[in-house]
N, C-alpha and C positions, 0 to 999 in steps of 0.2 A: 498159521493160526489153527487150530487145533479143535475140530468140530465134536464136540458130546449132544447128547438127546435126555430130554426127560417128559416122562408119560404118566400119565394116573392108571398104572397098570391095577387091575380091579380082578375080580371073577369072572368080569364077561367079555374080558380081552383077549387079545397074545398074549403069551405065556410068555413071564421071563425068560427061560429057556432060548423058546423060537426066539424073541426078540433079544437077545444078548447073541447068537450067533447071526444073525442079518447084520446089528451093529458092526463087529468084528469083522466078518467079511466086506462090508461095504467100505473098510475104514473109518468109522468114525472110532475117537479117542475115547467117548467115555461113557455111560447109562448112570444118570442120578435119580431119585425116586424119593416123590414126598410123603406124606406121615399126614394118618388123620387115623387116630385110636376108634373113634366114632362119631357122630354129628347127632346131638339129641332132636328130636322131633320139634321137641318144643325151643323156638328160638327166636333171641333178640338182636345177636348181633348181625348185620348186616352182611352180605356179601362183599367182598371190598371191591369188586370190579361192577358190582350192582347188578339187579334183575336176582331170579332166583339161584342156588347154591345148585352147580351143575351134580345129576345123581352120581357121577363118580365118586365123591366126597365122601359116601357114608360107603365105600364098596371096596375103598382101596385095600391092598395088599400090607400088610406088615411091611414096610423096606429091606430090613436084616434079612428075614427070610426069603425074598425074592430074590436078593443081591448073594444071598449065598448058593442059588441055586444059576447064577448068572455067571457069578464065580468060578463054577466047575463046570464050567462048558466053554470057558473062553482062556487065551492065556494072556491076553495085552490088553485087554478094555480095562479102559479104569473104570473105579465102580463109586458110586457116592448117594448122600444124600441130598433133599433140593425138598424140606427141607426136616431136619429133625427137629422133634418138641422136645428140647430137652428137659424145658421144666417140667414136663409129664411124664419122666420118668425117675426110678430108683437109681441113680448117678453108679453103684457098685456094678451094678446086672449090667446097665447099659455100657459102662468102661469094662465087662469081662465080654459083651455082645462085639462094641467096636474093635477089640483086639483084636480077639478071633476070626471079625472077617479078614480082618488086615492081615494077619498071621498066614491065613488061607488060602488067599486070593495074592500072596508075594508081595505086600505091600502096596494094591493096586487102593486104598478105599481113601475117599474124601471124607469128612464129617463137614457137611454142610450143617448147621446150625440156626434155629431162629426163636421167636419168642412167641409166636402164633396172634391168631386173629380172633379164632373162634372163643368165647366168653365163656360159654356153655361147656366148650367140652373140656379146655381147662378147668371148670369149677367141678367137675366130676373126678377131675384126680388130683384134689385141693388142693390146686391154684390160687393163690391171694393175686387177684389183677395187676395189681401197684407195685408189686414185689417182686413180677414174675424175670425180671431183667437180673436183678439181684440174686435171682436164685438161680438163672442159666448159669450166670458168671460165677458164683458158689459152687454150681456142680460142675464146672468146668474144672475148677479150682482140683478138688476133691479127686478126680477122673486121673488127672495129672500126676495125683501122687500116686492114683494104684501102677500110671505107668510109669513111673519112674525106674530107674535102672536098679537100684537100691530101695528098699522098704522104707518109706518115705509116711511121717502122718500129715493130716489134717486137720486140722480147725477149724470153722466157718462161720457164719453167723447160720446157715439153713442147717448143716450137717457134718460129720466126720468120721474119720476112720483113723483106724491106730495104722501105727506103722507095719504093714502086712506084707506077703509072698501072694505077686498075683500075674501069674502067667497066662497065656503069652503078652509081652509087650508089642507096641507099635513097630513094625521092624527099620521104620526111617530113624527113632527113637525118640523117646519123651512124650510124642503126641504124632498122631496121622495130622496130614494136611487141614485145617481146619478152615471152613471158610463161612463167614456171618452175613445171614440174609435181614433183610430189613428196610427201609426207605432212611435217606440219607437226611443225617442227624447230628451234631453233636456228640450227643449220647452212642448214638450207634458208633460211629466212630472211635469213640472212647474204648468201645469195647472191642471189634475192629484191633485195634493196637495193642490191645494188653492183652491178648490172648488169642489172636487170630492172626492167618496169615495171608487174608485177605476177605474181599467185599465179595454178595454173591447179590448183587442187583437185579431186581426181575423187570424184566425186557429193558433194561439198560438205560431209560432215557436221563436226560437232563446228566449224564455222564460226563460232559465238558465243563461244569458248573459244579459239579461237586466232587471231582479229582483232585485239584488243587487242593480243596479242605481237608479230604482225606489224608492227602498228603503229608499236611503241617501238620495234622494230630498223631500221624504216624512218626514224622523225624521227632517232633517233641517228646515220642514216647521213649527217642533211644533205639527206633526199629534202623536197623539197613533200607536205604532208597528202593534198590534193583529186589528186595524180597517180598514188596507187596504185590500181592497179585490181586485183578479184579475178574471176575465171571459172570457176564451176563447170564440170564438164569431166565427160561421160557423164552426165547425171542422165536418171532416169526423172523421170519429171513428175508433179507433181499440183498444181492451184490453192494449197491450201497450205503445199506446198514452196515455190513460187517465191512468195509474197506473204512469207513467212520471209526468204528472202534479200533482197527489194526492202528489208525492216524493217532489215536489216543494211549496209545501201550497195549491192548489187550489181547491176550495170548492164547484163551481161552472162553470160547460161546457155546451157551445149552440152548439147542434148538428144540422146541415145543413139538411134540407129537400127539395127535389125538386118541383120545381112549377109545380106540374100536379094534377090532377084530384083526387079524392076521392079514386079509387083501388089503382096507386099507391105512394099514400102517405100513406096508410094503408100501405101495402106490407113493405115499408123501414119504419115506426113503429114498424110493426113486428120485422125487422130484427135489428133494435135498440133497443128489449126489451131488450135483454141482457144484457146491459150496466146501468138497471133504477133500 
């Protein structure tokens, strides 16, 4: 099984740098990194794990730009996101952003993906709430053709592009690894299958219960059995958590790091060798 880490690297943290070289020596497999553009002050939507919004949130790092500076200090960690917004982004910028780290970094990057939480901060880079599902899987759409092998256009219902010259591509080809975060759905699912190459669940549970669904929406979609992959995303660890998931297929866990400083994020590396 194959250990990665993800952290709310901020301004008052480790430095991607430092922490992508610790990674890499210690052996873990991967650094994914999530995405908050900003956190308005003023706010309704709730925390999803409840109590107040911990101050990493409003302080994080740009992803791209961390990841590309993790990039060039490392030559085998895989690098990803945990998770992107993609409906808050320009779908062109962000497919010429994801190439280039890929291109970069030898083809090491995830595109974790998801639909977010926050209300507030998607309505500041208009966000329709109800729609926001529909417009990931639209810029997903759209992203695809810039990396297509051939000048490829688009249609969509949110946006499109003519058939263009847009280097570099993904260098696995067509698309990086994609992998769709979310709480288990139907829906999620749906999408999951038609454009993803697997689940990216945070802290894994209720995963004996919702495999099998997975599953059927994925053969119904025409997917390969052995190409779905699942990634537990933030777990606290314990030898019998993870010897659970290994009993269930899973090939790949992101172990939760805390957003502090350089000793202790060392310290709980330490105490996560055991598991690499």
């Amino acid at each position: 099984m194959r250990i990665a880490a993800t952290i709310f690297l901020t301004d008052q943290t480790i430095t991607p740098v430092r922490l992508a070289r610790e990674l890499e020596e210690r052996g873990f497999s991967g650094l994914y990194l999530p995405e908050h553009t900003h956190i308005p002050v003023e706010r309704v939507t709730p925390y999803p794990v409840g109590g107040e919004l911990p101050p990493e949130y409003g302080r994080t790092l740009d992803p791209f730009v961390a990841l590309g500076q993790a990039s060039a200090v490392t030559e085998r960690l895989g690098l990803g996101t945990g998770i992107t917004l993609v409906a808050q982004h320009d779908p062109i910028g962000l497919a010429k952003q994801i190439a280039t780290l890929d291109h970069l970094s030898g083809g090491r990057f995830t595109l974790g993906l998801g639909f977010g939480w926050n209300k507030e901060e998607a309505a500041d880079h208009g966000v329709e709430w109800a729609t926001r599902r529909d417009l990931v899987r639209d810029r997903m759409g759209l992203m695809r053709a810039l990396w297509a092998a051939e000048p490829a256009a688009y249609e969509g219902e949110f946006g499109s592009v003519k058939a263009s010259y847009a280097h570099p591509k993904p260098v696995r080809g067509g698309a990086p690894r994609v992998l769709v975060g979310g709480a288990a759905g139907p829906k999620l699912f749906a999408h999951i299958a038609e454009y993803g190459d697997g689940w990216m669940p945070i802290g894994g549970r209720g995963l004996a219960e919702s495999l099998p669904v997975l599953r059927a929406a994925w053969a119904e979609a025409g997917r390969e059995p052995g190409d779905l992959q699942v990634v537990p995303y933030a777990v606290l660890p314990s030898a019998g958590k993870l010897a659970r998931y290994a009993g269930l297929g899973v090939e790949e866990v992101v172990l939760q790091l805390p957003a502090g400083g350089e000793g202790a994020v060392c310290k709980v590396l330490d105490e996560y060798g055991q598991y690499v």
